[in-house]
N, C-alpha and C positions, 0 to 999 in steps of 0.2 A: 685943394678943395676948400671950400670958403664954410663957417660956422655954419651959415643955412643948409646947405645941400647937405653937411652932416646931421643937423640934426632931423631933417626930412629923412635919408636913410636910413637913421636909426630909428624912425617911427615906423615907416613903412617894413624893418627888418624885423621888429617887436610885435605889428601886427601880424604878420606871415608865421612864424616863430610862433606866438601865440595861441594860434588855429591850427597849427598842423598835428598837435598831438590828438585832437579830435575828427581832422578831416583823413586821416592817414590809417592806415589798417596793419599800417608796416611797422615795427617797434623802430624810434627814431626817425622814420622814411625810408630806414634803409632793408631791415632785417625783417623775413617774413616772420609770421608763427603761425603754428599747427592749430590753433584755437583763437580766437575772438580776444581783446586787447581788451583787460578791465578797465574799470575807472582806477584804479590805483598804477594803474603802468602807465596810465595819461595822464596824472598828475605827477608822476615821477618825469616823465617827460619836458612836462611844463617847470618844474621846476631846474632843471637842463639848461631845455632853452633861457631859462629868466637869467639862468648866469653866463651861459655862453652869448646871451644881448648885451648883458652887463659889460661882458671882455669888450665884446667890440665895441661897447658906449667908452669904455676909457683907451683903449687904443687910440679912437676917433679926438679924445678930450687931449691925450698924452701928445698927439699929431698939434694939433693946435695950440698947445703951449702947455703950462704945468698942472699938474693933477690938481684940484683941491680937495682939501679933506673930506668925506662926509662920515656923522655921526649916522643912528640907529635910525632916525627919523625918514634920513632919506631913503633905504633900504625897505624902511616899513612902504613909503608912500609909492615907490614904482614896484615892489609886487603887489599891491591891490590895484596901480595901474596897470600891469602885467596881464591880472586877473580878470580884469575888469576888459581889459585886450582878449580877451579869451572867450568870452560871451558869446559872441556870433557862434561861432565854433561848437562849443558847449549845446544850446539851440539846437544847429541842427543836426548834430548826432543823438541826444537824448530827449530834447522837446517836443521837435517835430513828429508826427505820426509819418511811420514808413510804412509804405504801398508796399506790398508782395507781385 
């Protein structure tokens, strides 16, 4: 797998990931519940996903040669890209007005 098609992957996995703790009703996708999923089990969620993206973003980097370091900087900037990932999502479960 060549550096492009990884790191296409890992956008298109981060978008997906992203969205789903909003689009999904199910805790994780997988587990129902007896009641409606707050906003605090969907950002428990998102914060999940941002590190099981993470695993697979350095598997992906480990696969292609060696890890490089990163400081606090880089950690700050892909979860408010993460975040910022999450928006659509966000949108239309609490933005948009729902039709009964």
């Amino acid at each position: 797998m060549t550096q492009t098609v990884s790191v296409f992957l890992l956008l298109l996995v981060a978008v997906c990931a992203a969205n789903l703790p909003f689009l999904s009703s199910r805790l994780f996708a997988v587990w129902p519940l007896s009641q409606s999923k707050s906003l605090a089990w969907r950002l428990l969620e998102l914060v999940v996903y941002y590190f099981a993206v993470g695993g697979l973003g350095l598997l992906l980097e480990k696969h292609a040669g060696q890890i490089a370091p990163q400081g606090w900087e880089f950690y700050a900037i892909t979860g408010t890209l993460f975040i910022t990932l999450a928006f659509p999502g966000f949108v239309v479960r609490y933005l948009l007005k729902q039709r009964s």
